[in-house]
N, C-alpha and C positions, 0 to 999 in steps of 0.2 A: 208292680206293687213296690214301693219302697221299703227301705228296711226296718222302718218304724211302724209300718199297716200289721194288723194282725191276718197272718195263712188262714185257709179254709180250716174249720176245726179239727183238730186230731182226735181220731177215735180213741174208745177207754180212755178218757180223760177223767172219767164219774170216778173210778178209781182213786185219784188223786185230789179229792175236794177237801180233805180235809185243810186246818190255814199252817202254810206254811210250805205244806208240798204239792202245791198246783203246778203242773206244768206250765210252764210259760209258753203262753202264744205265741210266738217267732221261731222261725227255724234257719237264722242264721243271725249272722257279726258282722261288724264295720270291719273295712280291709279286707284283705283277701284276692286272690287271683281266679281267674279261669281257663288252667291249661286244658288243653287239648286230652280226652279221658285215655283212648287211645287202651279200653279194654274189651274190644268187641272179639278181637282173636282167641282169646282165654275164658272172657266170663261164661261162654258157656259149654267148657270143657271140664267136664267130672275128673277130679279128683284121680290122679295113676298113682301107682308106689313105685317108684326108681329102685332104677336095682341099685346091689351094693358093691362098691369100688372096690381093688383089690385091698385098698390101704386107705384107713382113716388115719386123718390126723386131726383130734379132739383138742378145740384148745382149754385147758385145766381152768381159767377165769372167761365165763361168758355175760359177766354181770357189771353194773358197776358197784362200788363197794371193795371191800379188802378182797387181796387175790388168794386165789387156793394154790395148794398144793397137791403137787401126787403123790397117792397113797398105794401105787402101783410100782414096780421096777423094771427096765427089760429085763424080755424072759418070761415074765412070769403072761400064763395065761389068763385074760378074764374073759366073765360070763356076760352076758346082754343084762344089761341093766344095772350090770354091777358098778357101785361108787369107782372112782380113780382122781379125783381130787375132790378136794373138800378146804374147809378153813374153820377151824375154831369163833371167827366174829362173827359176831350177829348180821351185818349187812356182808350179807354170804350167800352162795347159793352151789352146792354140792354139782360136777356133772357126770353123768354114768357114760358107761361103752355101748355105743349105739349098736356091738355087734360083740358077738363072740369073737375071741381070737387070739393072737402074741402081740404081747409089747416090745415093738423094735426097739424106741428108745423114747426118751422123755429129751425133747430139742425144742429148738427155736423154728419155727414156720411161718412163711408172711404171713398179715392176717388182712381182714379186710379194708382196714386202715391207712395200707401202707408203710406199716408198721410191722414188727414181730412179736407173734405171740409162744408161747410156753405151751407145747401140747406131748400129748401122749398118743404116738402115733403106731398104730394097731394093725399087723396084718390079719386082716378078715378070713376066717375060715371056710373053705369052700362048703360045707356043709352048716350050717344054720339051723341052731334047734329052735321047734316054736317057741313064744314067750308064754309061758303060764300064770297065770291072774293070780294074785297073791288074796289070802279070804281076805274081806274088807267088812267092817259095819256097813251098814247100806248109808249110801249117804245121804240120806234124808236123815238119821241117827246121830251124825256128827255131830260135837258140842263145838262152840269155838275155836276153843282150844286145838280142837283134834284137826281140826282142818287147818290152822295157823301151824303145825305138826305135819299132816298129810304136805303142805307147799314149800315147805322145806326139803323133806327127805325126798320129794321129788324133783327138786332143784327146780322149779317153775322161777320166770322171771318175765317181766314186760315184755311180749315178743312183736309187741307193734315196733319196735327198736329203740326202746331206752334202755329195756334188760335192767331193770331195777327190780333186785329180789321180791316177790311175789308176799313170802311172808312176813316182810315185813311194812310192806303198803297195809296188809294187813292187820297192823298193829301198830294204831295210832296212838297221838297221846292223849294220857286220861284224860285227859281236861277237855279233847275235843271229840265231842260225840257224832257218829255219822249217821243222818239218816238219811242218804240216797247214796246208792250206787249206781253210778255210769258205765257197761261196756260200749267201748269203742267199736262200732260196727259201719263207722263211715265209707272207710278206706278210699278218703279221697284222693292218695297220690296216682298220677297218672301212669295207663296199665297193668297196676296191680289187683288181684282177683282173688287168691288164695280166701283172703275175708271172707268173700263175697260166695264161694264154696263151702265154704264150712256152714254158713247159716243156711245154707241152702241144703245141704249134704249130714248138717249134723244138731242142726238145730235144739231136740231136745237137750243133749248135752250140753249146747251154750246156754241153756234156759238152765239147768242143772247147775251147773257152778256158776253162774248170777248167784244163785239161791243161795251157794257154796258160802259166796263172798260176803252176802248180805250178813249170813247166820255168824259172819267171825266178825265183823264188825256193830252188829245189832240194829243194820238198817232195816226201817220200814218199808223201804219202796227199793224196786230195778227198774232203770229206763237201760234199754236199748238202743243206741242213737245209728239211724244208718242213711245214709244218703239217699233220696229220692226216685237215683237213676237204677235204686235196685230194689225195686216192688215186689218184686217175686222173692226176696229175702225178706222183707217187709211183713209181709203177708205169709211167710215159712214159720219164722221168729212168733208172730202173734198167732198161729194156728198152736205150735209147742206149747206157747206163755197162756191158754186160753183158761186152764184150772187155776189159773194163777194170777190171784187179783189185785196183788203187789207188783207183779212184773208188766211190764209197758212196753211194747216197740214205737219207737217214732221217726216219722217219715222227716228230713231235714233237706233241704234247699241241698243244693249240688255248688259245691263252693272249694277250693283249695285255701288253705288246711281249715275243713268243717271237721275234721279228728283229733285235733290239737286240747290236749288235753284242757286247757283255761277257756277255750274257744267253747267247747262242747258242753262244759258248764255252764258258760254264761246264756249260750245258747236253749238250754234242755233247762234253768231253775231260776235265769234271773241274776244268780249272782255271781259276784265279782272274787277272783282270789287277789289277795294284794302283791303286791312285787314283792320279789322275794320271799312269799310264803307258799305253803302246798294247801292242796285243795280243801283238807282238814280243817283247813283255817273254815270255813263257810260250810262243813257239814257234808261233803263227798266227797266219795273214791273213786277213779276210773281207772276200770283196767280193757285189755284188748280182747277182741271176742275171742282170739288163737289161744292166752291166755286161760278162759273162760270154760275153754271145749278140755285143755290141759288140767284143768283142777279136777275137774268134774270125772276123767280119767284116771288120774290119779286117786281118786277118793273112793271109784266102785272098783278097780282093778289093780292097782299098787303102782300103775305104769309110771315111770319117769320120765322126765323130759329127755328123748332122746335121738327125737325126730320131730321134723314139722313139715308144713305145708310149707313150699314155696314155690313163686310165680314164675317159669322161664320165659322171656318173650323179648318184643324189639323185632325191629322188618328184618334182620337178618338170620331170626330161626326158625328153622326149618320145620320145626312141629311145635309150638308154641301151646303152652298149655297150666296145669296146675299139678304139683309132683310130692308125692310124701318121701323126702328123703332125709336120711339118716344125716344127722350132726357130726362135721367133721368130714365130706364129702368133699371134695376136692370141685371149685365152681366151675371149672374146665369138662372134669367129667360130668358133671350136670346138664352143661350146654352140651356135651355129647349125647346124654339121656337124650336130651329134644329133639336131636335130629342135627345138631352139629351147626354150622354158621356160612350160608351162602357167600359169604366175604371176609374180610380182616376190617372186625369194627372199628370206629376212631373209640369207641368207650364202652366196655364191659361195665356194669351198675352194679353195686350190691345195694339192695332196697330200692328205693325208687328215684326218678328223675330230679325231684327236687329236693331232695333230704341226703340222698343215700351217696355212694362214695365210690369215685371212678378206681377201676380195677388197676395194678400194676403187676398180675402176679395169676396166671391160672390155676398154681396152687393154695390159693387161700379158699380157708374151708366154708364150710355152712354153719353159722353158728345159730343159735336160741332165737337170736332178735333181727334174722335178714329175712322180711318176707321178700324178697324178689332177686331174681338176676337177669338182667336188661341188657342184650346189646343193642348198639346203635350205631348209623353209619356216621361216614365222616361230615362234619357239614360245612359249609363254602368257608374260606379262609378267614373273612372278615367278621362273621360271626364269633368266632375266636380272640379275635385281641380285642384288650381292655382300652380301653381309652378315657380321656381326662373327662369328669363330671359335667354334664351341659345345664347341672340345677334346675332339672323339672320337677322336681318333686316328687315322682310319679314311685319312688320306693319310699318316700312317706306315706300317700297316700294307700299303698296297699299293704303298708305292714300291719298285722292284727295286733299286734302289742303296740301302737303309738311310738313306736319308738323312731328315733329321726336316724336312720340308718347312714346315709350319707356323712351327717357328724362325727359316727364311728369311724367310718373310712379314713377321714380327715385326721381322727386322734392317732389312730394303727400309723398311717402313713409318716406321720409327725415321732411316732414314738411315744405319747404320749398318754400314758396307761391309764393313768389316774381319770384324766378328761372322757376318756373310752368307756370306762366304766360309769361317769357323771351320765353320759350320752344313753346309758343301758345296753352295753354287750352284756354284760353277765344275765341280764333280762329274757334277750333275746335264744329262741329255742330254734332257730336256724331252720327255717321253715323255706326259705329261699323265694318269698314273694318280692322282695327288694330285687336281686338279680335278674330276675325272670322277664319281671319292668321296665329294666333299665337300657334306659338306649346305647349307651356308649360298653354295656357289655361287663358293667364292674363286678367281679365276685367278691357281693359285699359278703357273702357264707365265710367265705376263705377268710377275712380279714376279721369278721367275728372271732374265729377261731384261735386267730393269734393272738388279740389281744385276752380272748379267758385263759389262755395257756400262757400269757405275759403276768395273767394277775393273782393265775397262781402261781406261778414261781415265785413273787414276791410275799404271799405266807406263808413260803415254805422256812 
């Protein structure tokens, strides 16, 4: 079928006849890759809870937006769930002590970056009290407001890994009114599953704060967008959604990045966001299902963000699987939880193979927006070094943004910031279909990166 043929029809579609919000009959985008899935080990491995390491180290900003500070000191002991940084701006998002215990000190910590982050690092106490449900209005009760309220104080942020404060995707501007909302329930990067558990495992709750999302923004419709190769979420998601005549699951073509937030619009409504604009622009919101399952918790039971699901896997561990652990976990003891590493990977992942961020550090923690940790072995020498452009095109052709990837390379290489940006870095969302394609091995991701870290230093 080519990309322009209309797919076999999508059930519940009568739902959405009115003009304006008909699902669009295609279930994918021009560009795009097809790595290898490489989630048969995990998808269908229920859900563990990791135990708790002796020593968190929380980092104080998990979002993007202004950083927080701590409102904690060593010494002083906190309680599970309790605030310890926070920031007075609006694109903020508060994060709590994933555990009871003492604050050793407030330091500097790798983080997954490669960088150092600011955290409040906590010895755990061997004794753990349960957490107790704080009374909640029921959240079907909620008024907008309260929930735009409820996703703050629980520090909710993008946890597919943008970690853009929750409450305020939330709160668009006036002038642009939403009426669809998108969760991301693709999870096309390769071996990651976490997603893929939670609609399987928790589904009415992700149906539950869809609803959450809708009521703060005043949208008419929820679509559910999940990839094809996972019908039994498919089919979980629309059993929850089935009282629910505004709520839609839809089945989408198996594609790398089919979760990309512009992709999944164009895909799921038709239309287009323009460069440099947010989804708002065109009348939707996408957030992530992990998100989704997080609101809808936090609105029946007060829970904050202060644990998630994430994926351990890659052929070198030992028990491979999906793991609810605490924020601030140390990645090293994570791969421990699984069963440890039958060798000395060439690359520890944080998030996944084509987005996510090789490790230099087994103390860097678990933060809001890492669903996966990935090892991998070493692979043959020449796969490794970059080499001069051979101009096939073939990371034009699969970039989902049009953008000529190759010309970047050219501007970064040259120095030449201005042209980089003519070219679209700052467009590009570093999806890494360019490198993936490319014969001679170029990491066009890495040179994106410098040139948007070139072009902000120049309005600094």
């Amino acid at each position: 079928m080519g990309e322009d043929e209309e797919p076999e029809s999508i059930s519940d579609e009568r739902h959405f006849e009115e003009p304006g919000l008909s699902i669009r009959r295609t279930r994918t985008f021009k560009g795009g890759v097809h790595p290898g899935r490489n989630k048969a080990e995990t998808s269908s491995k229920a859900v563990l809870r990791a135990p708790l390491p002796p020593v968190l180290s929380v980092p104080l900003t998990q979002h993007i937006g202004a950083p927080n500070e701590a409102v904690v000191t060593p010494g002083e002991h906190v309680e599970l769930g309790q605030v310890i940084g926070d920031s007075g701006a609006f694109i903020a998002a508060p994060v709590h002590a994933p555990a009871a215990g003492t604050v050793e000190a407030v330091a500097d910590v790798p983080d997954f970056r490669g960088k150092s982050a600011l955290c409040v690092v906590i010895a755990v106490d061997s004794e753990q009290p349960g957490r107790e449900a704080s009374p909640r209005e029921r959240p079907g009760g909620l008024t907008a407001e309260r929930v735009r309220v409820v996703a703050r104080e629980a520090g909710l942020v993008g946890m597919g890994g943008a970690a853009f404060p929750t409450h305020v995707k939330l709160t668009p501007p006036a002038d642009k009114a939403i009426d669809t909302v998108i969760v991301n329930g693709c999870e096309c990067e390769p071996y990651l599953t976490c997603d893929h558990r939670l609609m399987l495992e928790r589904a009415p709750e992700l149906v539950g704060g869809l609803r959450l999302f809708m009521r703060a923004v005043d949208a008419r419709r929820g679509i559910i967008g999940i990839e094809a190769d996972k019908m039994d979420a498919v089919e979980s998601v629309r059993a929850a959604a089935s009282s629910c005549a505004e709520v839609h699951a839809a089945a989408l073509d198996v594609k790398f990045p089919q979760g990309s937030e512009k992709q999944l619009i164009h895909v799921l409504t038709g239309r287009d966001v323009p460069p440099g604009k947010l989804p708002s622009e065109v009348g939707c919101l996408v957030q992530n299902a992990g998100t989704a399952v997080a609101l809808y918790e936090a609105a029946a039971t007060g829970k904050p963000l202060y644990e998630r699901v994430v994926t351990i896997t890659g052929p070198l561990v030992a028990r491979p699987g999906n793991y609810l652990a605490r924020l601030g976990s140390p990645l090293g003891f994570l791969l421990g939880v699984a069963g440890g590493l039958a060798a000395e990977p060439a690359r520890v992942i944080a998030g996944g193979p084509m987005t996510g961020w090789a490790q230099g550090s087994a103390q860097s923690p678990l933060v809001k927006g890492m669903s996966g940790i990935i090892a991998l072995p070493l692979l043959p020498e020449y796969e490794r070094e970059e080499r001069a452009c051979v101009r096939c095109g073939k990371c034009v052709d699969a970039c989902p943004m049009f953008l000529l990837p190759n010309f970047i390379v050219d501007a970064v290489q040259e120095e030449e910031w201005p042209k980089a940006q003519m070219w679209g870095a700052l467009d590009c969302f570093e999806c890494g279909c360019c490198s993936y394609t490319c014969p001679a091995f170029i990491p066009h991701v890495r040179y994106v990166r410098s040139a948007k870290a070139a072009l902000a230093r120049t309005r600094e």
